[in-house]
N, C-alpha and C positions, 0 to 999 in steps of 0.2 A: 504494500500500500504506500503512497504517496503521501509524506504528512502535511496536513494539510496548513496552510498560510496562515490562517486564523484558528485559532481551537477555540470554541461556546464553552463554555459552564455543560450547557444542554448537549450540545457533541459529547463530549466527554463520557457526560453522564451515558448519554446511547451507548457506545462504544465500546464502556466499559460492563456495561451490561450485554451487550452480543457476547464478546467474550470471552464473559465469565471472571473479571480480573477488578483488583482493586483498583479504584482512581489514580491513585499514583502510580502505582505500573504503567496503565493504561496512558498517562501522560507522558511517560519517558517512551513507550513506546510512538506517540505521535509527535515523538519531538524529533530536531532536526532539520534538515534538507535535502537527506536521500529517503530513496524509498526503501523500505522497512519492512522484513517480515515479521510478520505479527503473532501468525499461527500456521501452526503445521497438521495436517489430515493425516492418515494411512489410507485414504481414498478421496479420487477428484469429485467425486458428487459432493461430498459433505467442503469440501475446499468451495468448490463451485455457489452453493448454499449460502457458504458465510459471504463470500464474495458478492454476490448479488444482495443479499441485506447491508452490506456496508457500503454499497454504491448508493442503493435505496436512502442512506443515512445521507448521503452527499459527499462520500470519500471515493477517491481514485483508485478502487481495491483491484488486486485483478491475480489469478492461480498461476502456478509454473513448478515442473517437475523439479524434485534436488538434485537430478541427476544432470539436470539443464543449469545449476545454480553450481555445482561444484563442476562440470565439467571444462577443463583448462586444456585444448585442444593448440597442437603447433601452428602459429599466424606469423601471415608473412611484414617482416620487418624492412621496411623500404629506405634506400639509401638517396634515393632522390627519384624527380618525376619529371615528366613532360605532358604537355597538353597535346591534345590534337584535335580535327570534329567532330571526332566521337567520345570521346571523353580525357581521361587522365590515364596515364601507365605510369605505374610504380616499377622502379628498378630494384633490386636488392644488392649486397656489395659483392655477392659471391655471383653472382647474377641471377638469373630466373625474373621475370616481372609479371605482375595483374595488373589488366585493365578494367579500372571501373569506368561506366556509360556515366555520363551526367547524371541521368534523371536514375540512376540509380540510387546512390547513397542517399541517404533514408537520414543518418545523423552521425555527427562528429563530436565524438567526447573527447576534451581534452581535460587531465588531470595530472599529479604527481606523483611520482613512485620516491618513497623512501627507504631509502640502503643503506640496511645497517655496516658502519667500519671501521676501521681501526686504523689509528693515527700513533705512529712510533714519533717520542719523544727523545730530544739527545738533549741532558740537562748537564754541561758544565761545573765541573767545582774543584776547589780543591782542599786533598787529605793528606792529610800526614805521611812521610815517608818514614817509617818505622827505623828501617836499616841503614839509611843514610844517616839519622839524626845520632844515632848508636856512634856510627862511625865520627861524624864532629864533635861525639864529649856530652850530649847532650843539647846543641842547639839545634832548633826546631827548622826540620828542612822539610817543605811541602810538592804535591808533586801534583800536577793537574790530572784528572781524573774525569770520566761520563758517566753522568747517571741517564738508563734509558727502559722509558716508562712505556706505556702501550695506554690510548686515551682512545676510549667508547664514542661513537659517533654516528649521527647518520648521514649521509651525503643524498640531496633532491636530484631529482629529475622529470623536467614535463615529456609529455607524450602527448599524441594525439593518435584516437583511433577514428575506423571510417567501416560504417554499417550500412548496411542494404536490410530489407525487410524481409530476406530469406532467412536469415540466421541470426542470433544474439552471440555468436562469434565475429570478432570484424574482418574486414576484408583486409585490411594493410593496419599496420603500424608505423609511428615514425615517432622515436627518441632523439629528444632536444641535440646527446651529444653523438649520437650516431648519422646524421644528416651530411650530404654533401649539397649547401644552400646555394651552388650556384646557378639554380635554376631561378632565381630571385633576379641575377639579371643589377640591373644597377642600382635595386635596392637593400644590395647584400650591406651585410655592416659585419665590424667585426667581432660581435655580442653573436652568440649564439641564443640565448633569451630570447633577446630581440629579433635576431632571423625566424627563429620557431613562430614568434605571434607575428609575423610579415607572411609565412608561409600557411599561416592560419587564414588570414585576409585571403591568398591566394585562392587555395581549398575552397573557401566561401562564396568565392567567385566564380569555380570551376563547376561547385556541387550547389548552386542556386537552391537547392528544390529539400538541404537537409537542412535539418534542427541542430541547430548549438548549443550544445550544454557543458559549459567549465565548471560545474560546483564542484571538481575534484580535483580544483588548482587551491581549495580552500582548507584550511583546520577543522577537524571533525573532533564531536565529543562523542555524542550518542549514537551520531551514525555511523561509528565502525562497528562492522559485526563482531562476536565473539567469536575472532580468529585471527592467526598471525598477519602482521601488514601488509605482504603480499597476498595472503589467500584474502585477504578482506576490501582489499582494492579489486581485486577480479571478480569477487561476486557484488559489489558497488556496482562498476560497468554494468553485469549483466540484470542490476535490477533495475539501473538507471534504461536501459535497452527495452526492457518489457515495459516497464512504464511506460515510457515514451509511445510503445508499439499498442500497448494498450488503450491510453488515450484517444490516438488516432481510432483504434476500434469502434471506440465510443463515441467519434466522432463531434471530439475536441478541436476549437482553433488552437493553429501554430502558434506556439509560445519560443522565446527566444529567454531558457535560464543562465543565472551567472552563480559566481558565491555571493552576492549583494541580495 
């Protein structure tokens, strides 16, 4: 489910009465700005069920397999692209490319991956040289000396992927620092930051007819699922994908989301 912009007193109240949950639960669970699993069936009619009473309620609900939710399938990671009249090809560095048609892609999530790392430290100082100071009688001879630490970290990186309405897989990737941006042409700079949202522009230009959504360039509290940062950024995409795809179902207007 999609939480929704405004929560009522009276929403709540509904919500938490479908079900079955105390008010406070029920508020952390509608809290946020990804979409949210709320509850889990052992069969789709009874998923189907709740889903349609909390539509009924005025929420964005909508079912999906967990095998659809945990599945992390090999996607092709593009090294740069070119346009043509029929659409976009993505290259890769090893080579191999996909063409996506224009009127294909369906929506562009861009968001952040965070990796975790380790940073060696060389910390300078100096100690006492034991055998030397023996040797002058007693006066204090020093010897320079490293101290070297290992410091916990994570290192960012945006991405952007690109969907068609066949699959909740995407069709390409492209990682900030994996890109060769000279298809930008003379509005390369030498920020790679900055080339990625140049080549965002591009994209949007290319793929007229998809949704933007960056809420995953943003800080999460509530909407990480319980699971490590990588398994929980991939099943984000794929909820942010069915929402999206759901909407349209329901036959929602195009919205244009950010982290704002």
């Amino acid at each position: 489910m999609a939480p929704p912009k405004l929560l009522s007193s009276d929403l709540l109240t509904r919500v938490a009465s479908l079900l079955g949950k105390e008010i406070i639960d029920t508020r952390l669970l509608l809290a946020g700005k990804i979409p949210r699993i709320i509850v889990s069936y052992p069969d789709p009619e009874a998923a189907d069920s709740m889903a349609r009473r909390l539509r009924d309620a005025g929420l964005s609900a909508f079912i999906c397999n967990d095998s659809e939710i945990r599945n992390r399938p090999a996607r092709f990671r593009a090294h740069t692209a070119r346009s043509d009249e029929r659409g976009v090809i993505f290259e890769g560095r090893l080579g191999g490319e996909v063409r996506v048609e224009a009127c294909d892609a369906s929506l562009i999530i861009m968001g952040r991956i965070q990796r975790p790392a380790q940073e060696k430290i060389i910390t300078p100082k100096m100690k006492l040289n034991v055998p030397a100071t023996v040797l002058t009688g007693g006066i204090p001879i020093m010897r320079r000396v490293t101290k070297k630490d290992v410091k916990e970290s994570f290192q960012s990186e945006d991405f952007v992927r690109i969907y068609d309405r066949g699959s909740s897989d995407p069709r390409v990737e492209m990682l900030q620092n994996h890109i060769d941006y000279n298809f930008l042409g003379p509005k390369l700079t030498p920020s790679a930051a900055a080339n990625l949202n140049i080549a965002v522009t591009k994209l949007l230009e290319w793929f007229p007819l998809a949704i933007f959504d960056k809420r995953l360039t943003g800080h999460f509290r509530t909407d990480v699922p319980t699971a490590g940062a990588e398994e929980a950024l991939e099943i984000n995409c794929k909820l942010i994908y069915l929402c999206h795809l759901a909407i349209e179902r329901m036959g929602s207007e195009r919205h244009v989301f950010s982290e704002n």
